[in-house]
NUTIVO-657115 format. One line per 8 residues: number of its first residue (from 1); for each residue x, y, z of N, C-alpha, C. Coordinates in Angstrom, 3 decimals. Example, Ala and Ser with C-alpha at 12.3 -4.5 7.8 and 13.67 -1.06 7.14 Angstrom:
// NUTIVO-657115
1> 13.190:-5.690:7.800:12.300:-4.500:7.800:13.200:-3.300:7.800  12.850:-2.250:7.080:13.670:-1.060:7.140:12.900:0.030:7.870
This chain:
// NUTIVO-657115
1> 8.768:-8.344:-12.951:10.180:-8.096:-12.809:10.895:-9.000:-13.805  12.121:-8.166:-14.715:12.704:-8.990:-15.547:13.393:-9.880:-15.208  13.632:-11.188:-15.811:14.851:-11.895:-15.357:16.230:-11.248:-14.847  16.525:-10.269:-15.934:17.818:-9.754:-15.880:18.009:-8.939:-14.884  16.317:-8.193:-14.529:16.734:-7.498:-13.195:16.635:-7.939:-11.794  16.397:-9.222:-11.918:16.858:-10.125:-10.651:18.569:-10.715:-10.860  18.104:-10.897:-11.464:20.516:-11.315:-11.974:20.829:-10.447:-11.606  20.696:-9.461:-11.872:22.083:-7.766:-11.396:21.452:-7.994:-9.834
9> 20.467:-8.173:-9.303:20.061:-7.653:-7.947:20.855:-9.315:-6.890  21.090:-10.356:-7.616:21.686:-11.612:-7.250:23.050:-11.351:-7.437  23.857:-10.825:-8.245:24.705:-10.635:-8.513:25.395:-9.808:-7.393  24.493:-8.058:-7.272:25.092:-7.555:-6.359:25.068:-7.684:-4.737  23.709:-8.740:-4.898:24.147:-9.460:-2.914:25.052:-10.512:-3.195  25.485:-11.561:-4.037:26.961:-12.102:-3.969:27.938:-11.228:-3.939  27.960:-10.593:-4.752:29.315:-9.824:-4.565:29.869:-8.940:-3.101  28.549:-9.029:-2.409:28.854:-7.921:-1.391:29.090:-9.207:-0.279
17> 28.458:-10.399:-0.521:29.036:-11.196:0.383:29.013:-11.317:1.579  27.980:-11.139:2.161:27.735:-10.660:3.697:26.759:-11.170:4.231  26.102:-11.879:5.501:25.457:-12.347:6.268:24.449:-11.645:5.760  23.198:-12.384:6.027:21.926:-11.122:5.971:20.625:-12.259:6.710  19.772:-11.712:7.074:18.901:-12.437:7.509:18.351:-13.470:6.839  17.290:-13.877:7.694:16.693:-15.034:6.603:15.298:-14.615:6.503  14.493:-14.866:5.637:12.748:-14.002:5.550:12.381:-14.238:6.796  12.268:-15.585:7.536:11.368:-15.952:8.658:11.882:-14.493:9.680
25> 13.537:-14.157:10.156:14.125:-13.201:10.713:13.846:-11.538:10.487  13.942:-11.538:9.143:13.289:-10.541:8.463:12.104:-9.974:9.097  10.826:-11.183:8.983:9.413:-11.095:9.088:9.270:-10.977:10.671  10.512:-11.185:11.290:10.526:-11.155:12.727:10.699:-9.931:13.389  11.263:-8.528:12.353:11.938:-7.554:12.949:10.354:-6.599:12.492  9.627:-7.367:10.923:9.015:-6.129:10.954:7.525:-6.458:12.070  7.303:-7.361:12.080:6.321:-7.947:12.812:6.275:-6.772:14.504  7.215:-6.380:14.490:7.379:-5.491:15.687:7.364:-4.148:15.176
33> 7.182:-3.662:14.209:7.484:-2.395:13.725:5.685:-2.018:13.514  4.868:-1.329:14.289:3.455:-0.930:13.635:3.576:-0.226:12.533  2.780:-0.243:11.666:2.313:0.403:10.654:1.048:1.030:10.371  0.607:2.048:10.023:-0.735:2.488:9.272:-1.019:1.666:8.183  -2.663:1.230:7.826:-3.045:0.272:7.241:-3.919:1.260:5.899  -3.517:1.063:4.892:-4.211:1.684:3.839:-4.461:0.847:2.787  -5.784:1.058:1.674:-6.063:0.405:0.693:-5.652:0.940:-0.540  -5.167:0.876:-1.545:-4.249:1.038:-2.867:-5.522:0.748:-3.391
41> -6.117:1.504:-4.391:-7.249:1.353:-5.363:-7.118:1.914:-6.678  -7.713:1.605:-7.863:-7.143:2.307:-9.188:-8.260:1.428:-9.999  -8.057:2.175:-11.461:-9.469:1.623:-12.406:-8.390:1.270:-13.470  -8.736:-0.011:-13.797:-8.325:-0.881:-14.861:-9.640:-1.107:-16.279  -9.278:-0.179:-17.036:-10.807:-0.032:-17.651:-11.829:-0.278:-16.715  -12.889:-1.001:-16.792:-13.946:-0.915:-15.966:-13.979:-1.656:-14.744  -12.714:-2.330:-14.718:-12.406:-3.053:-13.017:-11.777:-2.175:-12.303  -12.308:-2.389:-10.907:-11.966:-1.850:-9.839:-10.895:-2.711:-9.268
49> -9.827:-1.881:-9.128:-8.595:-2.810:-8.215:-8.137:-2.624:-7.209  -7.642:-3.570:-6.230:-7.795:-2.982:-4.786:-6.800:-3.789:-3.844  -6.125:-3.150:-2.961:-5.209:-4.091:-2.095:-4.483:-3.069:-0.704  -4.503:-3.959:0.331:-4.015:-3.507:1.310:-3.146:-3.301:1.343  -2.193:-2.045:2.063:-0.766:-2.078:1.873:-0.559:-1.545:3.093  0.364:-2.248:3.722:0.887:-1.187:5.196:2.071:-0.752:4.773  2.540:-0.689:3.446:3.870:-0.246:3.462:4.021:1.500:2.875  3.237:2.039:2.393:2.706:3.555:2.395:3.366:4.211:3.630
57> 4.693:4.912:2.836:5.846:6.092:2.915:5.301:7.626:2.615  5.841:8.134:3.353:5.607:9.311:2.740:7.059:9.728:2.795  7.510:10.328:1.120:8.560:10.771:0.424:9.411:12.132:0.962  8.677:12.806:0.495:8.759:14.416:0.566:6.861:15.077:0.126  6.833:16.599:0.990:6.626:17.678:1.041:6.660:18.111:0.209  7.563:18.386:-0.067:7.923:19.985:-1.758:8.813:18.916:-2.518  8.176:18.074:-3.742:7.160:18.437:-4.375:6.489:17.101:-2.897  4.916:16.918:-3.354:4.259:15.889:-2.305:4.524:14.601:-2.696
65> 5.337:13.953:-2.526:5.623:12.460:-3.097:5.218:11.357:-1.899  4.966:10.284:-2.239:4.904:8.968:-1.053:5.139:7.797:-1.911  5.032:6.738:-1.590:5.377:5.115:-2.232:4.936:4.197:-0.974  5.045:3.326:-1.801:4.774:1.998:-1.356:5.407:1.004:-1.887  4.846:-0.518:-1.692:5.440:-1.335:-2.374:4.735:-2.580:-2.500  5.120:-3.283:-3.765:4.425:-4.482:-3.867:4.505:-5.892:-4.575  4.432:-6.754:-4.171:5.255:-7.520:-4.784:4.946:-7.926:-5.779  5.834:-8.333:-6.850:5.821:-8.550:-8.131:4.825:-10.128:-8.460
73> 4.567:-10.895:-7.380:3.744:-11.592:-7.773:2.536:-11.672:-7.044  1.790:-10.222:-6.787:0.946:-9.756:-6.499:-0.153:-9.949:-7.756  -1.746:-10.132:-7.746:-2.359:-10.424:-8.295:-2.678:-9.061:-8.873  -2.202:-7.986:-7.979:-2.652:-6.412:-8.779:-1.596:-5.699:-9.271  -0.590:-6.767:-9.744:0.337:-5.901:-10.244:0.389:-5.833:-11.929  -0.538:-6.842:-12.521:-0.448:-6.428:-13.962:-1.511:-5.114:-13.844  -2.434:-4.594:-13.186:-2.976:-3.646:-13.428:-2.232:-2.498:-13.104  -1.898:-2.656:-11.856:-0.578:-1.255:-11.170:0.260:-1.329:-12.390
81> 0.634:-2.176:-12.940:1.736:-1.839:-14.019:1.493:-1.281:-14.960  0.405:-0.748:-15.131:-0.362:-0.111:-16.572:-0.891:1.192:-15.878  -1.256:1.417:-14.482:-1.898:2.744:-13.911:-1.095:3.729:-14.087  -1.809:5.077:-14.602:-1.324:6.536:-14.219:-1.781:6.821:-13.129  -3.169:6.446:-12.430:-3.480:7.241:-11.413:-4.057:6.366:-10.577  -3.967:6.228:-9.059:-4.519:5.352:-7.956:-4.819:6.552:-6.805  -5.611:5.934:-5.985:-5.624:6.464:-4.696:-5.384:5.670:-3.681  -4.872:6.201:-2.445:-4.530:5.563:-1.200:-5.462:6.136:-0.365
89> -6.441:4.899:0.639:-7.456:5.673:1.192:-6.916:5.265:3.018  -6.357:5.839:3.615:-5.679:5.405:4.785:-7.244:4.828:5.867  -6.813:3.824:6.040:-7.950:3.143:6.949:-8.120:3.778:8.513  -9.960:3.799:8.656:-10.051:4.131:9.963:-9.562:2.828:10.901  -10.239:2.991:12.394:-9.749:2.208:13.445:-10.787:1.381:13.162  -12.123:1.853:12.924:-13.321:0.770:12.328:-13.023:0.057:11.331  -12.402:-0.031:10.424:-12.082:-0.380:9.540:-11.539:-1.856:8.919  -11.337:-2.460:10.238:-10.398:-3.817:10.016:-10.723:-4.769:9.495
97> -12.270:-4.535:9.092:-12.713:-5.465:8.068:-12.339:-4.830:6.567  -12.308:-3.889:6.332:-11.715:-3.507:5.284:-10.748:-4.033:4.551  -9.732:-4.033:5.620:-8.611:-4.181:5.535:-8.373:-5.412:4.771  -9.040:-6.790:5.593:-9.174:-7.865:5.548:-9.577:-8.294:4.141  -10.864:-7.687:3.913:-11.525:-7.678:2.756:-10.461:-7.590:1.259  -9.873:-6.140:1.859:-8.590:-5.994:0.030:-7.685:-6.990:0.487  -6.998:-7.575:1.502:-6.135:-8.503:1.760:-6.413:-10.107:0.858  -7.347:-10.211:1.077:-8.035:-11.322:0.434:-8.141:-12.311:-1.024
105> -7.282:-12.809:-1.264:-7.268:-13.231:-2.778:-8.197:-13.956:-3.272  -9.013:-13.727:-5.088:-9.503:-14.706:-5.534:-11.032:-14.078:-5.109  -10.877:-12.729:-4.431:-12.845:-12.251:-4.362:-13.174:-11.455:-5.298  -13.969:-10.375:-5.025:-14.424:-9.232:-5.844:-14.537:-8.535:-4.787  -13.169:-7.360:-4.283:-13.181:-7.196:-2.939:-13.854:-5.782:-2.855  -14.598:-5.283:-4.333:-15.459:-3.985:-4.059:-17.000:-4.193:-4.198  -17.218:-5.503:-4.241:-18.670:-6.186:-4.130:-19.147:-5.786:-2.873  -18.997:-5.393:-1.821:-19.603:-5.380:-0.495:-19.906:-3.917:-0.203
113> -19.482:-2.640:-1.081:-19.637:-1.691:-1.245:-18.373:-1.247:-0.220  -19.385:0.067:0.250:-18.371:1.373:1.213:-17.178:1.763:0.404  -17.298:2.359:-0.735:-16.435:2.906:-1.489:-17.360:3.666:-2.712  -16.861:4.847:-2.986:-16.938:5.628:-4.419:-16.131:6.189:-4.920  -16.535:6.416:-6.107:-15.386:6.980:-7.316:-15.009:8.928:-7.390  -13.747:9.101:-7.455:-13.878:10.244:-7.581:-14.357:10.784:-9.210  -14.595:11.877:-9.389:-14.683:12.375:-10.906:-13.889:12.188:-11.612  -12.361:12.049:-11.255:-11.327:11.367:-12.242:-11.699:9.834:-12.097
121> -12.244:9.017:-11.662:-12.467:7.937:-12.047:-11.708:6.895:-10.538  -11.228:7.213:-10.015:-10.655:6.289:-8.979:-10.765:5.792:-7.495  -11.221:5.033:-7.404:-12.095:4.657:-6.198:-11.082:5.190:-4.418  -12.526:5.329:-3.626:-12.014:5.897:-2.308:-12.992:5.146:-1.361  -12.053:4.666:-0.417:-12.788:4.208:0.705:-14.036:4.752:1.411  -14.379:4.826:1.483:-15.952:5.588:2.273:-15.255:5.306:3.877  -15.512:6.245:4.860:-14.902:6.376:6.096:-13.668:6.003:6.361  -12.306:6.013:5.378:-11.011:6.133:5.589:-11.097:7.743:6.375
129> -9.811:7.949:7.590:-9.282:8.717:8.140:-8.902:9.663:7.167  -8.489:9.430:5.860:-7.876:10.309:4.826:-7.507:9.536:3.625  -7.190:10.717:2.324:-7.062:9.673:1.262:-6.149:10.729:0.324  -5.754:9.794:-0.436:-4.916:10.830:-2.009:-4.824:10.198:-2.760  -4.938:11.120:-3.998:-5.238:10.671:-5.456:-3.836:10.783:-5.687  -2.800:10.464:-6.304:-1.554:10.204:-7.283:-1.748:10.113:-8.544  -0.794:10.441:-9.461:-0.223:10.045:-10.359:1.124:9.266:-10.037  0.857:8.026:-10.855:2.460:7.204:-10.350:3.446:7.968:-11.351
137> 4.779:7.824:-10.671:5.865:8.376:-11.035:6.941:7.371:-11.617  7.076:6.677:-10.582:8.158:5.505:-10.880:7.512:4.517:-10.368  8.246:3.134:-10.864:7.950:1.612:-10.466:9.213:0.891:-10.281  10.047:0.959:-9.421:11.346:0.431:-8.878:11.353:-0.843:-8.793  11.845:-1.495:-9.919:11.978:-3.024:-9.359:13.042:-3.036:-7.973  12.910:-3.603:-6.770:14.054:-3.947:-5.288:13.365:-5.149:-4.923  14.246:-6.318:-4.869:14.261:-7.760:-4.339:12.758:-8.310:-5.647  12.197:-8.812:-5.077:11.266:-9.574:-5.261:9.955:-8.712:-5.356
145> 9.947:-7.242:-5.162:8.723:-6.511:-5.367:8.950:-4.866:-6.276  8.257:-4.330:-6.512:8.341:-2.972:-6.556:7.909:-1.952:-5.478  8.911:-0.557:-5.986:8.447:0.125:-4.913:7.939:1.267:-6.253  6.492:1.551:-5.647:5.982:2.659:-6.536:6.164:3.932:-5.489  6.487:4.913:-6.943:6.481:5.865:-5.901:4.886:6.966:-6.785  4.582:7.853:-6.008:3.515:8.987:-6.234:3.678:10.362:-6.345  3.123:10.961:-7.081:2.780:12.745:-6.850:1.635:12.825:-6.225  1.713:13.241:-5.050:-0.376:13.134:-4.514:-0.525:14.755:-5.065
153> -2.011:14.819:-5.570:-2.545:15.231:-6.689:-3.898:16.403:-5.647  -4.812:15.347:-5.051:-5.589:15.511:-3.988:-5.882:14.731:-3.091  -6.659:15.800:-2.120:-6.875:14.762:-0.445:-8.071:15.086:-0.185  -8.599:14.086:1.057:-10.075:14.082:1.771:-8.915:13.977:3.123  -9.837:14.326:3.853:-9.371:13.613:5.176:-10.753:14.464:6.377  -10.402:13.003:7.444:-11.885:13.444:8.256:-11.371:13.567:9.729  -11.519:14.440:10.085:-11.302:14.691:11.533:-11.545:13.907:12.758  -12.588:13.091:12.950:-13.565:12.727:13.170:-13.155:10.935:13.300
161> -11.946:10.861:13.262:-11.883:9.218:13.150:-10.161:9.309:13.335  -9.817:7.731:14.151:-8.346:7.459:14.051:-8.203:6.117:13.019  -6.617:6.383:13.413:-6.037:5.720:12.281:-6.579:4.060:12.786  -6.214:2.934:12.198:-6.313:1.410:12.080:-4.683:1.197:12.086  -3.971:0.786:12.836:-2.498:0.343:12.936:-2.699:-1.660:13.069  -1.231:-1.832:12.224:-1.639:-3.178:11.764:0.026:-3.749:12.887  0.391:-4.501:14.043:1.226:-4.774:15.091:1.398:-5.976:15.306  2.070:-6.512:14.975:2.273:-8.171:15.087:1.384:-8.984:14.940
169> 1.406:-9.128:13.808:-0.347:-9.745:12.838:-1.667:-9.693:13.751  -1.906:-8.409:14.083:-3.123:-7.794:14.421:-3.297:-6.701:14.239  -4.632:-6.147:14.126:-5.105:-4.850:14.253:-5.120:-4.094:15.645  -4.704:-2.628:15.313:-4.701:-1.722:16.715:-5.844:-0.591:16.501  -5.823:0.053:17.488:-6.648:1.541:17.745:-5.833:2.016:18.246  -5.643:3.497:17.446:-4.963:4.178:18.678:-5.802:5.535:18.633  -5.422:6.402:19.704:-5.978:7.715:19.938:-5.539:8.515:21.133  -6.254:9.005:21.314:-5.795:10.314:22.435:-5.467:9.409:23.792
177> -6.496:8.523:24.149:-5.652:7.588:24.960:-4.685:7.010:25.214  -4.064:6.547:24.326:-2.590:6.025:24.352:-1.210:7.277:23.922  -1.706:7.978:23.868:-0.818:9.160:23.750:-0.305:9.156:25.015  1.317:9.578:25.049:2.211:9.602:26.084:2.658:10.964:26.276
């Protein structure tokens, strides 16, 4: 993120001048909000790159768009900043080591396997609930991160497994059981 596009983004919360939370408050509202837990993967010439994201939106339908987001001093963002194409492999309920694993800074977090490449070249979780290939579209600098957005391109998805929900810094299961 440029200097200058943190000045206009400083600029226009002074000017608007208004109370706003504080991160710890912030981190307090989403901490209650569950999320689906997915891994962001993409090929950087011959490195594999990889990171958890619970923040995976889905856009629109017609055309198929989704985003995410990530912060600008993320260790995978000089590679995201150069990708045309990633996949999002949405994590099973088994999965929470997964999770853990791309969370992780400073490893080689596709050393332990359970992942392959599609024929375009871009890695997929092995037993994710579902997955999609993108082409990125945009890279939105907002606050302190980007929000990428996607065209999903293609999908897997397995019947056969639930999602991994990530709920006040823990992992969930959910399924037909907790259905109301």
């Amino acid at each position: 993120m440029t200097a200058e596009t943190l000045h206009a983004l400083d600029r226009l919360l002074r000017d608007q001048d208004e109370p706003q939370l504080s991160p710890q408050q912030y981190k307090e509202v989403f901490r209650q909000h569950p999320a689906g837990v997915a891994v962001v993967a993409l090929r950087d010439g011959e490195r594999r790159i990889g990171f958890t994201a619970t923040s995976v939106i889905s856009v629109s339908a017609a055309p198929p768009l989704l985003a995410f987001s990530l912060a600008s001093t993320s260790s995978s963002w000089d590679a995201l900043s150069r990708a045309r194409t990633l996949t999002v492999s949405f994590l099973s309920a088994d999965q929470d080591d997964v999770s853990a694993r791309f969370a992780t800074s400073g490893i080689d977090r596709f050393a332990a396997g359970g992942w392959y490449d599609l024929g375009s070249g871009e890695p997929v979780i092995e037993g994710a609930v579902s997955w999609v290939r993108g082409r990125v579209l945009q890279r939105t600098p907002v606050g302190d991160s980007y929000l990428v957005s996607l065209r999903a391109l293609e999908h897997g998805t397995s019947q056969d497994t639930t999602p991994l929900v990530y709920h006040d810094r823990s992992y969930h299961r959910i399924g037909s059981h907790t259905a109301i």
